[in-house]
N, C-alpha and C positions, 0 to 999 in steps of 0.2 A: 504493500500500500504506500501510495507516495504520501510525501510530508502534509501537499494541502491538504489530500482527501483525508489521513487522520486531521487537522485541523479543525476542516467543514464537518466533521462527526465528532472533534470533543463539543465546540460551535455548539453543534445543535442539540447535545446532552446539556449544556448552559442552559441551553433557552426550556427545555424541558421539566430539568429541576429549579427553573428559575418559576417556572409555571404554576410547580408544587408550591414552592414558596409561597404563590403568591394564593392561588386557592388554599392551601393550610397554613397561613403565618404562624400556626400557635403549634406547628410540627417539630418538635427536637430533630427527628434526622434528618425532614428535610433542608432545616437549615445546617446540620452538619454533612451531609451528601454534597449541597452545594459549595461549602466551604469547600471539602475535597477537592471537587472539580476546577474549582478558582483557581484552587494553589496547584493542580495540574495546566492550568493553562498560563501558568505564571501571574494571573493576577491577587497577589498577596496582602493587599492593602481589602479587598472584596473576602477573599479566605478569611481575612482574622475575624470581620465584622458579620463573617456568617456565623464562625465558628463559637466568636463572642455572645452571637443571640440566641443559638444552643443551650449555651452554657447560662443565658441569663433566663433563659426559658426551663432550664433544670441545672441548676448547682452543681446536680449528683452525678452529672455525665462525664462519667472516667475517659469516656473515648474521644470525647470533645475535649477534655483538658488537655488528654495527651497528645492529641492532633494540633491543638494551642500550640502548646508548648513544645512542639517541632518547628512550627512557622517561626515563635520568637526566635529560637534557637538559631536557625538558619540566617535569618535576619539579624542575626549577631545583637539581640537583646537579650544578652544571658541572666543577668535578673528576674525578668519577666516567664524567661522560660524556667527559671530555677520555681517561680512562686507557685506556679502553674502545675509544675510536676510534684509538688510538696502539696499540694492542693489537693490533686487526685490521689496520692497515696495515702493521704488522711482518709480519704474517702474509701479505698481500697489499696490495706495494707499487702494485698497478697498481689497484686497487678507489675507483675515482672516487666512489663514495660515501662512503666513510672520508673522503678528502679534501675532499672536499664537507663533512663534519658537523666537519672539522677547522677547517676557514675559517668556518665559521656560528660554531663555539666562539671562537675567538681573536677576534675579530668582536664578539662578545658582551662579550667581556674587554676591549674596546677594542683590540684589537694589530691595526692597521688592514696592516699590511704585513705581520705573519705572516697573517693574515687570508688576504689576496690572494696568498700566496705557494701557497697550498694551494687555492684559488678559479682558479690556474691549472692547475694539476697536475690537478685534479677534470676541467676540459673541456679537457685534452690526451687522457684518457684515453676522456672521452665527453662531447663537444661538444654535445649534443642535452638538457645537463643546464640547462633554462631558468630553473629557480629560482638556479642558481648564476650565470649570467649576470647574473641581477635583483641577484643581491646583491653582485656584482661592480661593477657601476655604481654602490651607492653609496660601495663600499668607495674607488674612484676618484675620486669626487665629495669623500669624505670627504680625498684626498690631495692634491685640487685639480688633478687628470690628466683633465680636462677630455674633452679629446680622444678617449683609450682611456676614459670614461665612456660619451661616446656611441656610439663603437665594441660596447662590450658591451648596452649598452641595445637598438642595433639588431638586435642578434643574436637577442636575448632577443624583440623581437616578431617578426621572421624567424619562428624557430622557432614561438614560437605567435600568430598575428596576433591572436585574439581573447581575449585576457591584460592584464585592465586594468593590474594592475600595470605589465607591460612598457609599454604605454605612457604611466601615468604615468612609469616613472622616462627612458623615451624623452623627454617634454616637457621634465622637470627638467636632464636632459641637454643638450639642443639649448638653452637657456633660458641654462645656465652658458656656451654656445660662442657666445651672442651670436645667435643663429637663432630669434628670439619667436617669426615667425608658423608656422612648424614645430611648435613649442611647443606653440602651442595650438590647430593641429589634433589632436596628442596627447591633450593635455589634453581636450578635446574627445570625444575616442574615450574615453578612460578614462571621462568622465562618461557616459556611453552606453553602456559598459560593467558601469559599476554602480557604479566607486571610488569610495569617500568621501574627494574632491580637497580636499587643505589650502586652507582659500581662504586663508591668508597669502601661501602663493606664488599663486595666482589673482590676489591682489590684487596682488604685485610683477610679473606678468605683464603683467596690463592695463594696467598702468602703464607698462611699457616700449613698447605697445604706441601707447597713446592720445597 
């Protein structure tokens, strides 16, 4: 499908959930379906003010917060996204995606152990959550826990084997535990994958290697 013809069909899923909007104003998802579509069509300043009327239409909408609190996020209002995902967790302490966006925040902020404090909570409650794994390895890596880095690294390709990331941060991993040529079989798969491999550590690889 070419670019316009998706275009002219997200287009006209706007104009449809805009429709709903407009015959159910007092609908929580259709103003959160619409938010979605916004922010897939790029318009984000129309996402937040749907997502907001969700949320103002029911307090308790975990999925409207967390969808919130991606757009802040992205839009580099990390406050807002930090309030937002503290907000839903309150609401649902068991929602491994609040906790997930809570650990990418603190993470972001530098606070490498509130980070990882909430990057465990996230895959206690849904283990299967592989980008949290990926950023758990370097939050360890970041702490020098070596160990539990390649621990979560492996998980992270476990879960999806053909994930260049997970195996770049797999090589980086095994690389810090002293395990080169592990390293860069990884490394290896990531570039075959399609990563765009730092060659500083390429070149601190080979070197260990050669």
């Amino acid at each position: 499908m070419s670019e316009n013809n998706k275009k002219e069909d997200l287009n006209k899923v706007i104009k449809e959930m805009e429709q709903k909007c407009a015959e159910k104003p007092e609908s929580v998802m259709a103003h959160h379906n619409l938010g979605l579509v916004y922010r897939k069509a790029g318009r984000f300043a129309e996402a937040v003010a749907e997502l907001e009327k969700a949320i103002e239409l029911d307090p308790f909408s975990v999925e409207s917060l967390i969808n919130l609190g991606a757009m802040y996020f992205d839009q580099g209002n990390i406050e807002k996204a930090l309030a937002v995902n503290e907000q839903a967790l309150n609401i649902n302490s068991a929602s491994a995606q609040a906790h997930a966006n809570l650990g990418l925040i603190w993470q972001n902020k530098g606070d490498a152990l509130r980070a990882l404090e909430y990057y465990t909570d996230a895959v206690k409650h849904d283990p299967g959550l592989v980008t949290v794994w990926i950023n758990m390895t370097s939050v360890h890596l970041m702490l020098r826990n070596d160990e539990k880095a390649l621990e979560a690294a492996q998980q992270a390709v476990k879960l999806e084997p053909d994930f260049p990331m997970a195996h770049n941060n797999l090589a980086v991993a095994f690389y810090y535990n002293g395990e080169f040529k592990a390293a860069r079989k990884h490394i290896e798969k990531a570039v075959a994958l399609g990563y765009d491999v730092d060659q500083r550590f390429l070149d601190a690889l080979n070197a260990e290697i050669s």
